[in-house]
N, C-alpha and C positions, 0 to 999 in steps of 0.2 A: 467603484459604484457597483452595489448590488443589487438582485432584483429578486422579489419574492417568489417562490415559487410555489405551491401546492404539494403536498406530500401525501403521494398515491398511495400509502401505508393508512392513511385515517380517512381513506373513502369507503365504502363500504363493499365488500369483498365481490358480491356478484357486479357492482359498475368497474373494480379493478381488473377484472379479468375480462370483462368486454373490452374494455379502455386499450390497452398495450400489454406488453410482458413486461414485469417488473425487472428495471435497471437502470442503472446509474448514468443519465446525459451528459455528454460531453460538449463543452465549449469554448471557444477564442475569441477575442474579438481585438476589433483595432484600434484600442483606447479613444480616447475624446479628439472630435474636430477642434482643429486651431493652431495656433501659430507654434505650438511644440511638433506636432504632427508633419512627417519628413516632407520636403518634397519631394523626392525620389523613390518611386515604386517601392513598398515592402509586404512582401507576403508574409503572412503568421498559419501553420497549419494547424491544424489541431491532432488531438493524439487519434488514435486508431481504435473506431467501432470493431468491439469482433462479437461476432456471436459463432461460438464453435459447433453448438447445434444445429445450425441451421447452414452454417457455410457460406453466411456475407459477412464481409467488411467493409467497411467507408470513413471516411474523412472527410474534413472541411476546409478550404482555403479562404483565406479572406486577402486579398491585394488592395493596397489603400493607398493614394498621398494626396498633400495638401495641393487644391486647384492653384495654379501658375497663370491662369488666363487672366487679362485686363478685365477688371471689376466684378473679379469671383472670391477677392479676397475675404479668408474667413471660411470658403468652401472647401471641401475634400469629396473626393470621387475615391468611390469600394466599388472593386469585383468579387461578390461571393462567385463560387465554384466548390460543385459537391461530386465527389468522386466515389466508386465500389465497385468489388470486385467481388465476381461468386463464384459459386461452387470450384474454389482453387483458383480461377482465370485472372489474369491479369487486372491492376486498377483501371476501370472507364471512366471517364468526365459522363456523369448524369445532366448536370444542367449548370449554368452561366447565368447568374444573373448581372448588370450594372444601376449602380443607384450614385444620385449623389447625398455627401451630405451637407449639415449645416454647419457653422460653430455651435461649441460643446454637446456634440449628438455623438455616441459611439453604435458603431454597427458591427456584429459578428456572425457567426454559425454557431447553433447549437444541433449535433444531433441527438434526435428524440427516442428514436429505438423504432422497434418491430411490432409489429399489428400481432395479435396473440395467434394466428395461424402463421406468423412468418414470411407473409406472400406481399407485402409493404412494408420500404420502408419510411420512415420521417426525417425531415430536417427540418428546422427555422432558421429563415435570413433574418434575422433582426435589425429594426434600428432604434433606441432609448434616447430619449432626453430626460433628465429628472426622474419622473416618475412615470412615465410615459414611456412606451412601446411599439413599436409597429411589427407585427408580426406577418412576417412572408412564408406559409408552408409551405411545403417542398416535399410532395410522397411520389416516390419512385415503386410501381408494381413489377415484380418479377416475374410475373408470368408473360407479361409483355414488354418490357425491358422496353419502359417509355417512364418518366417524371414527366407530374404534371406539379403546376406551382400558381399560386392565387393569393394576393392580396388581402387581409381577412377587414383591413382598413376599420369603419365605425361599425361593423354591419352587427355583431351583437350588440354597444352602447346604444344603437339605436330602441333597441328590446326592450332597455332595465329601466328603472328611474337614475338618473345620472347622477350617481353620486362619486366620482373619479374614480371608480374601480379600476382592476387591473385584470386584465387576461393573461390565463396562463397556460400557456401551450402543455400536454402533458401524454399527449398519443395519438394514436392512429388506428382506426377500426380496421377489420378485415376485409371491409369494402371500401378502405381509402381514403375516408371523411376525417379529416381534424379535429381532435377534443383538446378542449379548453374547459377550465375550471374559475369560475370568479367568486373569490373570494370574498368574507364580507368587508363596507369599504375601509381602509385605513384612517378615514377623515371622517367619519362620522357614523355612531353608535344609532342611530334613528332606526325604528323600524322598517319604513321603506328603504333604509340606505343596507341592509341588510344581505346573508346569502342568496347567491344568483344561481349557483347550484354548477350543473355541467352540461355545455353545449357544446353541440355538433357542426362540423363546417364543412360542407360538400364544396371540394374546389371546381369541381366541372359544373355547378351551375350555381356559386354564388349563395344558396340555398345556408342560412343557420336556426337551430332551432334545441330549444332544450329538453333535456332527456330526463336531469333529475334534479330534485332542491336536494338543499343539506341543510341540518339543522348547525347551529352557531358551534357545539362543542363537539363536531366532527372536525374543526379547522386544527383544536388546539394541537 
């Protein structure tokens, strides 16, 4: 299963360089809940962020198996876990999270890269069903060597005219807020089903709000 993403190359050059430093996201995840899915713990890592300009790196673990409990069948329990290491130091555990999941919902880590000053970085805990996403941020600041992480749940869908869009995680400002880019929707060419542009997600208070439209033939 794939998932579309936005390609920060056909945004337009001054929201690119607010948005993140251009680079290639990294991802794992722990295939589809259900009865193929082990029951015995299995970690998957993912390969290794490096940014040598800047002198972090990080990785993503995902620990996954099928729920064992009386009348959970069908259910699987994932521990993300995001790890980095700076200026040379050894790798540290950032943050932990536990979720469960459902039958056929797959959940991984993506990391997303660095805020264009360097001083944040980004992850997604994600979890997809179909066409569907839940995206869990995860920006870790270096200057205070704390992750902070927030739920982005309906709170843009609440915004738009609902026509199944999709959010796409895509950077991290130098003040820490989550960008997301919504595309126009796959399910329908209608004018109000139309671009959503690119919003902003402050994880310390819940706060999203949009910054810019796109016109239709910025997507292609």
């Amino acid at each position: 299963m794939r998932y579309r993403r936005a390609i920060l190359l056909s945004l337009p050059l001054s929201l690119t360089v607010a948005i993140c430093s251009a680079q290639k996201h990294i991802e794992v995840d722990t295939g589809e809940c259900g009865s193929d899915m082990p029951i015995k713990a299995t970690a998957t890592k993912s390969a290794v962020f490096n940014d040598k300009v800047s002198g972090i790196r990080a990785y993503g673990v995902v620990l996954y198996q099928r729920s064992t409990r009386e009348g959970a069948e069908g259910h699987c329990h994932v521990i993300y876990k995001l790890f980095a290491a700076d200026a040379g130091r050894p790798f540290q555990p950032l943050k932990q999270i536990d979720r469960e999941m459902d039958d056929g919902q797959i959940a991984g880590i993506e990391l997303i890269g660095l805020s264009p000053d360097k001083t944040k970085l980004a992850a997604n805990f994600w979890i997809a069903e179909g066409d569907s996403q839940l995206h869990v941020p995860v920006v870790y600041d270096r200057s205070t060597k704390s992750a902070s992480y927030l739920a982005l749940e309906d709170r843009i869908q609440k915004r738009i005219h609902g026509c199944d869009q999709v959010e796409d995680f895509i950077g991290v400002t130098n003040t820490g807020e989550a960008v997301f880019t919504i595309p126009p929707s796959r399910y329908s060419d209608t004018p109000e089903c139309g671009d959503k542009g690119v919003w902003r997600f402050n994880l310390k208070t819940g706060r999203v709000y949009q910054v810019a439209k796109i016109s239709g033939d910025k997507w292609q």
